[in-house]
C-alpha positions as CSV (number, residue, x, y, z in Angstrom):
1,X,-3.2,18.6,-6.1
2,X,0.7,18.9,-5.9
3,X,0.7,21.9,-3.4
4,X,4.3,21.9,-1.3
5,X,3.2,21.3,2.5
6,X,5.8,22.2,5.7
7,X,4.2,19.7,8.6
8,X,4.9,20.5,12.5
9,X,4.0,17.3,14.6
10,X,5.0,18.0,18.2
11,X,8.8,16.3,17.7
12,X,9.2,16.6,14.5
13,X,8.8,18.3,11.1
14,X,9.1,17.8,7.7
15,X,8.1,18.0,4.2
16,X,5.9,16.4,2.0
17,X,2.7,17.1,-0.6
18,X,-0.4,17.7,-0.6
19,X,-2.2,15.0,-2.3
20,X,-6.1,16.2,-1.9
21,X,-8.0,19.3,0.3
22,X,-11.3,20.3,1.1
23,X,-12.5,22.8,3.3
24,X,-12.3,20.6,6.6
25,X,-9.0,18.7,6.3
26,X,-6.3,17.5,3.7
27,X,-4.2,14.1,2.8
28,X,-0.9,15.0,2.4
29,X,2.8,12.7,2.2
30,X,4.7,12.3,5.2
31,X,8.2,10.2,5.5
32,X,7.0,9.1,9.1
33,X,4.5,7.1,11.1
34,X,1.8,9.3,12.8
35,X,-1.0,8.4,15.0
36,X,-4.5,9.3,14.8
37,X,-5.7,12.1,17.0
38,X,-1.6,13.4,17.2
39,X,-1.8,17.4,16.3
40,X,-0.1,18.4,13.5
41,X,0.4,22.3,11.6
42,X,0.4,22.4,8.3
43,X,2.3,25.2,6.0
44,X,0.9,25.0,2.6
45,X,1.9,27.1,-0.7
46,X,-1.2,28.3,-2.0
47,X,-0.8,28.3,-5.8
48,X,-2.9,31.6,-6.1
49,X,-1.0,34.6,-5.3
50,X,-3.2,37.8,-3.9
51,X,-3.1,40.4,-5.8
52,X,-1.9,38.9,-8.4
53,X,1.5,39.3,-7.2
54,X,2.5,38.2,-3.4
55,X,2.7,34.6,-2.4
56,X,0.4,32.9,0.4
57,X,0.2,29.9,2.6
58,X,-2.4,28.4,4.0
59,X,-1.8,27.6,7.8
60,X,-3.6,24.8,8.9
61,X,-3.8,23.2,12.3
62,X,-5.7,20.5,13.3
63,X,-5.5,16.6,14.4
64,X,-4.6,13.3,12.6
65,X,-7.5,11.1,11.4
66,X,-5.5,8.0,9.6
67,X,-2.5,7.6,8.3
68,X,-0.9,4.8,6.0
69,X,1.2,4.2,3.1
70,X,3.2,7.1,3.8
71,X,0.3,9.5,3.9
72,X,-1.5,11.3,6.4
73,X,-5.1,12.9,6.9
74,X,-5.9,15.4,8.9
75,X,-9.2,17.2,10.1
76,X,-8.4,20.9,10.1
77,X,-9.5,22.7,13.6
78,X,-8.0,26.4,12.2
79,X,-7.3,27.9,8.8
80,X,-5.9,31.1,8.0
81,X,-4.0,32.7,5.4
82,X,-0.7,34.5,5.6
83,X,2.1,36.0,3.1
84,X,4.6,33.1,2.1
85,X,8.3,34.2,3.4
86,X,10.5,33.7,0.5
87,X,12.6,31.3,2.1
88,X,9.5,28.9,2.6
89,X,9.6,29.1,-1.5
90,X,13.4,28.1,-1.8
91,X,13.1,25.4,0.4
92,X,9.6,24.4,-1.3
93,X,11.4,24.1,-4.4
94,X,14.7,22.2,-2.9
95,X,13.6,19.9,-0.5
96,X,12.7,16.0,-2.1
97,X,8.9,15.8,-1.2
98,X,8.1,12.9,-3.2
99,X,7.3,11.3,-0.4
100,X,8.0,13.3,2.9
101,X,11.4,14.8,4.0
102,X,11.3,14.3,7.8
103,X,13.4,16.3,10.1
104,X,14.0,16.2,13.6
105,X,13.7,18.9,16.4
């Protein structure tokens, strides 16, 4: 997988990929340390679009399991679908998420 992921931790957000996901959690890249059991949201851009035409993410929320190596895996506690905003796309496509873009709140 090489899905573009937005990640919310409670002081912090960033960007990053998502390297594997499965219907209870995902490994994804982060460009900072997180602890197991921290929450963390997860914006994902689905690659299938409904309809054929509008874009979706996949909101996930849920809690760190491990971390290391500049990746992070999390068990997912909710999942739901919404549209994708099209500035979630722009910055999807701009932002270096080789390994994690971290930004600060």
């Amino acid at each position: 997988m090489n899905l573009p992921v937005r990640y919310t931790l409670p002081k912090s957000c960033g960007w990053g990929r998502i390297v594997n996901i499965g219907s209870s959690g995902a490994l994804f890249t982060i460009g900072q340390p997180v602890n197991p059991g921290q929450p963390v949201e997860l914006c994902i851009g689905w690659p299938v679009l409904l309809h054929e035409k509008v874009h979706l993410n996949l909101i996930a929320a849920g809690l760190i399991v491990r971390s290391e190596g500049g990746r992070a895996a999390v068990r997912f506690e909710r999942c739901c679908f919404r549209t994708a905003r099209s500035d979630f796309r722009r910055q999807s496509q701009s932002a270096d998420l080789r390994g994690g873009a971290t930004l600060h709140a």
